[in-house]
Backbone as a ProteinNet text record, in pm:
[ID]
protein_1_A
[PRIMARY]
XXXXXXXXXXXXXXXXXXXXXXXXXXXXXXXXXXXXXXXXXXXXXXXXXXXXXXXXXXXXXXXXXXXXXXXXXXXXXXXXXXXXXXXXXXXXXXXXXXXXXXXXXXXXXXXXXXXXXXXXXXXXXXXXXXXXXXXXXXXXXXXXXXXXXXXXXXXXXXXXXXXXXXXXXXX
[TERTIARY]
-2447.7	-2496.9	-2377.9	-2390.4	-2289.8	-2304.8	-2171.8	-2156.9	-2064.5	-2041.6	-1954	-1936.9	-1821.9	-1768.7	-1733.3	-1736.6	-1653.4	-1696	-1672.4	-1596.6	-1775.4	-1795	-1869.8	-1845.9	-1884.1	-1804	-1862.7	-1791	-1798.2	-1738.4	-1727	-1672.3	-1743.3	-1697.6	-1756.6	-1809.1	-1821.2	-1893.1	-2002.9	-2023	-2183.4	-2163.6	-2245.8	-2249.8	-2336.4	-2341.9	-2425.8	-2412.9	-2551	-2603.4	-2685.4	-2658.4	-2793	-2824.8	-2923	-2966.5	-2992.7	-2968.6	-3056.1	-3112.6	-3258.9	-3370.1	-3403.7	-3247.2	-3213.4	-3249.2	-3337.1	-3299.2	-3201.3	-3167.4	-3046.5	-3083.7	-2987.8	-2971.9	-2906.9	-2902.6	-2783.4	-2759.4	-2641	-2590.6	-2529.4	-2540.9	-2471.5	-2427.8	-2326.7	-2224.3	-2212.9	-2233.9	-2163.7	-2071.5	-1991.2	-1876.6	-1760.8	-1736.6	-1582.2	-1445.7	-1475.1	-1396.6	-1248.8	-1320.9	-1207.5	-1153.9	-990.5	-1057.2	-1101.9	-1085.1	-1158.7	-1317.9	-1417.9	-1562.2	-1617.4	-1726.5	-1754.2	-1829.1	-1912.6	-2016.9	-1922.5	-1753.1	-1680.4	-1626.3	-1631.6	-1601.5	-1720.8	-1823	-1940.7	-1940.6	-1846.1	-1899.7	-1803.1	-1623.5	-1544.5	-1561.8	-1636.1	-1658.5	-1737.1	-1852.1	-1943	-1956.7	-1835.2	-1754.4	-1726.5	-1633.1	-1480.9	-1548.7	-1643.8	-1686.6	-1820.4	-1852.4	-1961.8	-2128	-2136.8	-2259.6	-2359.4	-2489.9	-2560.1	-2683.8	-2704.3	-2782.2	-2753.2	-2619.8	-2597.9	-2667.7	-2561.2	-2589.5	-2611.2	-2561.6	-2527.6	-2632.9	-2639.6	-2714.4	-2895.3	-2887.1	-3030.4	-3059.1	-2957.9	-3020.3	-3003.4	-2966.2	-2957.4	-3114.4	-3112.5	-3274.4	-3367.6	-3347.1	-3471	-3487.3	-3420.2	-3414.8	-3409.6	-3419.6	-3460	-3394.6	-3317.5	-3286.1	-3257	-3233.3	-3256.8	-3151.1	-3009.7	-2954.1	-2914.8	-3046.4	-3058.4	-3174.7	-3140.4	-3210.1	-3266.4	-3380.7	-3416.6	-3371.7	-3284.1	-3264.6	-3357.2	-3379.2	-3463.7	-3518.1	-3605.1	-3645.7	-3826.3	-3928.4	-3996.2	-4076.3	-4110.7	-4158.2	-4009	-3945.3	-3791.5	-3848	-3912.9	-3902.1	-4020.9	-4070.5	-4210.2	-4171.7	-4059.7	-4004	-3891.7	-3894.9	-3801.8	-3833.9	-3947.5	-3959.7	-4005.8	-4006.3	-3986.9	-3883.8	-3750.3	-3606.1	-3533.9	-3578.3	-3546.2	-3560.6	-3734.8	-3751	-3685.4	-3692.3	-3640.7	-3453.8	-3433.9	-3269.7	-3180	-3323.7	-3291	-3138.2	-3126.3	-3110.4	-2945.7	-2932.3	-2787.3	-2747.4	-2832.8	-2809.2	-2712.4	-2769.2	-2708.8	-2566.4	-2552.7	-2445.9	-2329	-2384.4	-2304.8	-2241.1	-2331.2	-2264.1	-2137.1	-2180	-2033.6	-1940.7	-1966.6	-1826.1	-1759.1	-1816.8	-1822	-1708.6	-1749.1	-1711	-1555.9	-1519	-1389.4	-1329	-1395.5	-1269	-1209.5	-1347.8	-1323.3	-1215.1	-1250.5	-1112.1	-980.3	-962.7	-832.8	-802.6	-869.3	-808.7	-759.7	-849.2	-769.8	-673.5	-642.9	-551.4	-379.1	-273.7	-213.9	-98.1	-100.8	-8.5	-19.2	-212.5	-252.4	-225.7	-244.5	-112.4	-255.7	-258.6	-379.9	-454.8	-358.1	-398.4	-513.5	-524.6	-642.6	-817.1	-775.5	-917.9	-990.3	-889.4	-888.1	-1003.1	-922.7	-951.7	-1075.6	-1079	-1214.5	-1325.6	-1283	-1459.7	-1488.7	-1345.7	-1384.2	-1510.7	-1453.1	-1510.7	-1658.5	-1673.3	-1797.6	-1907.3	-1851.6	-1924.8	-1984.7	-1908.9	-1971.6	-2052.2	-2035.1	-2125.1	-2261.4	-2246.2	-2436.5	-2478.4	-2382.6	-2423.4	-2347.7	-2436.2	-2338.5	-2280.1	-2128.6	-2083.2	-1956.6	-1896.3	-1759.5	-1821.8	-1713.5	-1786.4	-1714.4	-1804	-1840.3	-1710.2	-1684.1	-1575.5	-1472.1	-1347.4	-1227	-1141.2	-1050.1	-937.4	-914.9	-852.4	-793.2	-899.7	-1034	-1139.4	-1159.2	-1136.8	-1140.1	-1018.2	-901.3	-814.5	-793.7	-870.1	-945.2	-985.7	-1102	-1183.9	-1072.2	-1013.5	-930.6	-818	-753.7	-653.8	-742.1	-842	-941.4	-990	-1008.2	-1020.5	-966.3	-831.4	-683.6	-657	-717.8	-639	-812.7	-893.2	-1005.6	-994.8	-959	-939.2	-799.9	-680	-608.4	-665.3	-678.4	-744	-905.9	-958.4	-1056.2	-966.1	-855.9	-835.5	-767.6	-709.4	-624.3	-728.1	-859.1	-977.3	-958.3	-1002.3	-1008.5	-1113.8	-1170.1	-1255.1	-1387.8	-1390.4	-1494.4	-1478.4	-1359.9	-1351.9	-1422.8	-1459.7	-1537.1	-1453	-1486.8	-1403.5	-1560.8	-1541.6	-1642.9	-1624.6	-1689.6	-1720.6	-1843.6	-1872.1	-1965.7	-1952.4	-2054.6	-2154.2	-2192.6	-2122.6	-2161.1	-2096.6	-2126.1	-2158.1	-2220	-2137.2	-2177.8	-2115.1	-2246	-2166	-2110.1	-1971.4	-1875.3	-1848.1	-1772.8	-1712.7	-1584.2
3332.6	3238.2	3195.1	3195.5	3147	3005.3	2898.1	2784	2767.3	2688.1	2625.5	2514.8	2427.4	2279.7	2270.1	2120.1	2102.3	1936.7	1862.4	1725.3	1635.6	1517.1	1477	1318	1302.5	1178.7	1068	988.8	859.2	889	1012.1	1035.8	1149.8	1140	1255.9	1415.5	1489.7	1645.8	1672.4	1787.3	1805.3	1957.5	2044.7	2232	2263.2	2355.8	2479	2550.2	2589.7	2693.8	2768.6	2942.6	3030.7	3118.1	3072	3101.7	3269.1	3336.2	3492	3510.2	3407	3456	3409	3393.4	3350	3249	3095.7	3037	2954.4	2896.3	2804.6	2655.8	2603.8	2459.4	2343.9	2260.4	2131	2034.3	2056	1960.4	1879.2	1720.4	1593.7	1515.2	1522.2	1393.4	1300.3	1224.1	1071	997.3	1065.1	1056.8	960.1	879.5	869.9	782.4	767.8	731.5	826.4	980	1070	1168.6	1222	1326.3	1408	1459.8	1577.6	1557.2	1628.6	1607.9	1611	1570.9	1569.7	1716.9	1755.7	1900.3	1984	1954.1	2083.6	2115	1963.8	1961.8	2095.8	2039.7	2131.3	2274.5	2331	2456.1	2510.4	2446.3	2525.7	2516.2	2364.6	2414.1	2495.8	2528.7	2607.9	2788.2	2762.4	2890.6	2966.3	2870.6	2887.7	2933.7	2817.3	2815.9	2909.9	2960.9	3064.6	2964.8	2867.1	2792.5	2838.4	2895.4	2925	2892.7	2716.4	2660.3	2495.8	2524.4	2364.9	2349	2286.9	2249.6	2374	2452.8	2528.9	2660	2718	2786.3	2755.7	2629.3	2556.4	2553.8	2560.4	2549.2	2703	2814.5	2931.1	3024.8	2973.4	2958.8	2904.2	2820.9	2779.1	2587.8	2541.3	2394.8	2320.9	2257.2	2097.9	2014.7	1885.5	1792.1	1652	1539.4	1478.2	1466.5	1485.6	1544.6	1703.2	1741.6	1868.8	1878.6	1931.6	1921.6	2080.3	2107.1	2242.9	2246	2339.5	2413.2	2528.2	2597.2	2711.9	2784.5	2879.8	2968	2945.9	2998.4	2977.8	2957.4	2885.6	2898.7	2840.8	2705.3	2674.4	2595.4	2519.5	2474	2508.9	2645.1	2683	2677.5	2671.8	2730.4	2597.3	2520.4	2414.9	2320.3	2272.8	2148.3	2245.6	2369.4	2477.3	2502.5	2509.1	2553.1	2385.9	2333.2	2133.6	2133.7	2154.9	2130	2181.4	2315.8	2428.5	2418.4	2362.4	2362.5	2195.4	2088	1956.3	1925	2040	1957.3	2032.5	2198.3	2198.1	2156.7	2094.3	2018.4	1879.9	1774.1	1671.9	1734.1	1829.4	1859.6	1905.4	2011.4	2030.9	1904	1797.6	1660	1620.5	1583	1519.6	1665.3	1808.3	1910	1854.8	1893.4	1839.7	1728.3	1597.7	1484.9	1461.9	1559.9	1605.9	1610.8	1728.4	1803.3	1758.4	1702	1630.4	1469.8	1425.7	1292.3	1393.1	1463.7	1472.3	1596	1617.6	1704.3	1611.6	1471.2	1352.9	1326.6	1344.1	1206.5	1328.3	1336.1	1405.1	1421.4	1317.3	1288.2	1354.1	1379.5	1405.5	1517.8	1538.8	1668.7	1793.2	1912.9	1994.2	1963	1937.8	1884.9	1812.2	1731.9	1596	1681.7	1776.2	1831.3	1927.5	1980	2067.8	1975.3	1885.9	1761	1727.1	1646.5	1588.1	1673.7	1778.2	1884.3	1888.7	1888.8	1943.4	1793.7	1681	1505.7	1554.9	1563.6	1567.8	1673	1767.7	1859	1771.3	1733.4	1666.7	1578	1469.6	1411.5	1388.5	1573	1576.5	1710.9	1773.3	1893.3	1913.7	1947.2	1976.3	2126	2087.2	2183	2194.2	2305.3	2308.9	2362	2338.6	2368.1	2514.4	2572.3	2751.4	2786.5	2723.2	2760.3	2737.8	2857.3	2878.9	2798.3	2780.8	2614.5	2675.8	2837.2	2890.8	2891.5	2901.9	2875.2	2748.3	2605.5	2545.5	2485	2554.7	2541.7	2613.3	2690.6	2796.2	2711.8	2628.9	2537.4	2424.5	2361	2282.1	2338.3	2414.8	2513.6	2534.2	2592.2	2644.7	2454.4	2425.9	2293.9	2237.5	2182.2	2158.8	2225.7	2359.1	2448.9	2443.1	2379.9	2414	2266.1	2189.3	2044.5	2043.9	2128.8	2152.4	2182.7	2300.5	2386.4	2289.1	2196.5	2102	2015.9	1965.4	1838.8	1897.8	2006.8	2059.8	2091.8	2088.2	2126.7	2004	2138.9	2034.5	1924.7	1890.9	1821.7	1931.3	1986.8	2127.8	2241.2	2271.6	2362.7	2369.6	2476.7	2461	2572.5	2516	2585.3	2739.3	2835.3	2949.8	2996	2968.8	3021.6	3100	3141.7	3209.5	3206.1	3156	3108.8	3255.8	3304.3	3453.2	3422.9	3393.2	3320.5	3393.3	3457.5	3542.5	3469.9	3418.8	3362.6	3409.8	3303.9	3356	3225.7	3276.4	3163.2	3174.1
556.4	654.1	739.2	859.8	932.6	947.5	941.5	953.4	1096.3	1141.9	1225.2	1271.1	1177.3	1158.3	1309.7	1338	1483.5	1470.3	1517.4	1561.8	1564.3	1538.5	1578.4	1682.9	1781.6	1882.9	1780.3	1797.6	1700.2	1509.9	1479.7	1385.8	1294.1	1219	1115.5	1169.8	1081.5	1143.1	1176.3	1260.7	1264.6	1253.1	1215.7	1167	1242.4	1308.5	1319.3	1243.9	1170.2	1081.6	1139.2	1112.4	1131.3	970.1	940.4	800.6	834.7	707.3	705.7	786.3	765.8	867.4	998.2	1060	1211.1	1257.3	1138.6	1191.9	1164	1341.2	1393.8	1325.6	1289.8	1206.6	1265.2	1300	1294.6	1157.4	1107.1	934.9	1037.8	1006.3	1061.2	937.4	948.6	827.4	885.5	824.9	876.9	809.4	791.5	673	721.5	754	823.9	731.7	602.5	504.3	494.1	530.2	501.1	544	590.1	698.7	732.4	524.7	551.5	518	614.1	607.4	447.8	406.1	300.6	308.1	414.2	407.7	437.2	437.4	449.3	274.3	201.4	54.5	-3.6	50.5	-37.5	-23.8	147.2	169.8	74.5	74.6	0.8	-166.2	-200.3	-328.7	-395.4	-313.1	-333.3	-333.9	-207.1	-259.1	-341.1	-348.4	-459.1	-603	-628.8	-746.8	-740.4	-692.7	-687.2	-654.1	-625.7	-683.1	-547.2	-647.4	-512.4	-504.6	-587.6	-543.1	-560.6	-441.4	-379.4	-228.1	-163.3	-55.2	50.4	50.7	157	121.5	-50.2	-118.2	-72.2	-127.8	-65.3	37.1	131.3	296.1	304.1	293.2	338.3	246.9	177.5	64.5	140.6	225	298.6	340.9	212	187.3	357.1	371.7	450	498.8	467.9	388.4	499	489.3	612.4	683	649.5	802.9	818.7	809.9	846.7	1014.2	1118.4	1225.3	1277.6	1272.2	1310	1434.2	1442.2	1627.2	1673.8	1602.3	1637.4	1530.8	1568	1430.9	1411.1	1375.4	1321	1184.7	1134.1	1004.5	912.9	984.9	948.3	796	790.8	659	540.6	565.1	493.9	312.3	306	197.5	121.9	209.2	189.4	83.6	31.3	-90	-214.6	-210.3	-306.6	-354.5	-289.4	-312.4	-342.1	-297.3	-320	-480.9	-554.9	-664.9	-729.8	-706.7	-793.2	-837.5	-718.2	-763.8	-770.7	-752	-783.7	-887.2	-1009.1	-1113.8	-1083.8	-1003.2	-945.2	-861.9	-777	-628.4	-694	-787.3	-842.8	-867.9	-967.8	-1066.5	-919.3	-851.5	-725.3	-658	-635.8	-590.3	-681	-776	-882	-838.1	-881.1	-886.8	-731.1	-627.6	-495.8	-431	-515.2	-486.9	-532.2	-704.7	-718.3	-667.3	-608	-534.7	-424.3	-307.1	-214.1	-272.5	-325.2	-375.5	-366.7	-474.2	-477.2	-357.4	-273.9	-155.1	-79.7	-21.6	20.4	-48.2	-120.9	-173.2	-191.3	-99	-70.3	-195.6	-247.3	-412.9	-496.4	-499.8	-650.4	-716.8	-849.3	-869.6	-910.5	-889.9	-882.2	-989.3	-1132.8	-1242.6	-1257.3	-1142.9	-1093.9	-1071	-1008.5	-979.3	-1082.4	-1209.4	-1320.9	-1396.8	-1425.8	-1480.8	-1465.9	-1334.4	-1272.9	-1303.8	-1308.9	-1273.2	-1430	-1531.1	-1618.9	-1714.3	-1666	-1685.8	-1606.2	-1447.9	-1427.8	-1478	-1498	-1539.6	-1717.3	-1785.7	-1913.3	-1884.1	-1739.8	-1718.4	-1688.9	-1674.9	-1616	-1704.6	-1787.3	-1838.7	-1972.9	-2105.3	-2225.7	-2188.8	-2309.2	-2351.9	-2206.1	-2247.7	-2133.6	-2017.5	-1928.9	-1797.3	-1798.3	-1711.5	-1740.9	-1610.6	-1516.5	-1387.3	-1453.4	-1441.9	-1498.9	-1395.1	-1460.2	-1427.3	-1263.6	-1311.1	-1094.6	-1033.9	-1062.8	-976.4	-933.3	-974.5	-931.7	-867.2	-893.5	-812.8	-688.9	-682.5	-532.5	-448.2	-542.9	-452.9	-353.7	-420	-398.5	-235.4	-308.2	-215.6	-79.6	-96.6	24.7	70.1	12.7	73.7	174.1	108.9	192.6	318	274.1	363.7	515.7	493.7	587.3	636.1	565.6	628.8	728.2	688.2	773.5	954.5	923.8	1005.1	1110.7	1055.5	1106.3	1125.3	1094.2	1180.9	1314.8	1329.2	1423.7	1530.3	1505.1	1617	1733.3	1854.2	2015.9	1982.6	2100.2	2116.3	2090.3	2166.3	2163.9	2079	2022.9	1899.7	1790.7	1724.4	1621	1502.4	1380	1292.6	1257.6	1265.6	1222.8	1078	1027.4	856.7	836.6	711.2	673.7	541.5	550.6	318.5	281.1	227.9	104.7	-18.1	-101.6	-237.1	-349.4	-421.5	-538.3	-614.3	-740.2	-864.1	-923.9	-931.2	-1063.5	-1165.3	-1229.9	-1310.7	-1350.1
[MASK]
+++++++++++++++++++++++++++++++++++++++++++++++++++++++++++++++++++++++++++++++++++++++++++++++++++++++++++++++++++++++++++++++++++++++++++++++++++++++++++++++++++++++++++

């Protein structure tokens, strides 16, 4: 799925998405606590860590969600409170891994140790047993993080950062 981060006036990001089945999307954050976007936390953790039914998984599946804005396409949400139910319970767990990573990508001190850590705490928090993503995978996430929040704050006014969600689980 193609994404493309770029600036939103008054603050935070807004994406263009074109899903598989061509259709065009608008994602709006309204994030402005941090600099790096929070829906840029989800695309690289979702990545990194293979997860392919978070945020980005769910919307390229078909999902909805309310700052999600149809741009084009027909038949954009036929499929959307199907892929919602169905992946409710990784959508949550994706938030906490998510929210990790995003803290300690802000926080310029923290030692990588912090995000090893964190995922390995949230992950107990919503799921038994160890968490299944190996420590350099989530230090992928992290790294690719840093490194896309770099790269987004250095954007013009009109620049947009171009990505693309292909997401094969790993662990």
């Amino acid at each position: 799925m193609r994404v493309e981060f770029g600036r939103r006036a008054g603050g935070g990001s807004v994406a263009v998405l074109v899903r598989p089945d061509g259709v065009r999307l608008r994602l709006t954050s309204y994030d402005r606590k941090y600099l790096i976007p929070h829906d840029l936390a989800h695309f690289a953790t979702e990545q990194e860590l293979g997860l392919t039914d978070g945020l980005f998984g769910s919307i390229a599946a078909g999902a909805l969600f309310d700052s999600v804005e149809v741009l084009s396409g027909t038949r954009a949400g036929v499929r959307s409170e199907a892929v919602r139910r169905r992946n409710a319970a990784a959508l949550a767990l994706t938030e906490s891994l998510v929210g990790v990573v995003h803290l300690v990508a802000n926080d310029p001190g923290a030692p990588e140790r912090a995000v090893t850590d964190g995922i390995e705490r949230a992950w107990g928090g919503v799921r038994e047993g160890r968490c299944p993503h190996r420590p350099e995978r989530r230090l992928a996430a992290l790294r690719s993080l840093r490194a896309l929040g770099d790269r987004f704050a250095a954007l013009g006014p009109a620049e947009t950062l171009e990505l693309v969600f292909d997401v094969r689980p790993h662990r």
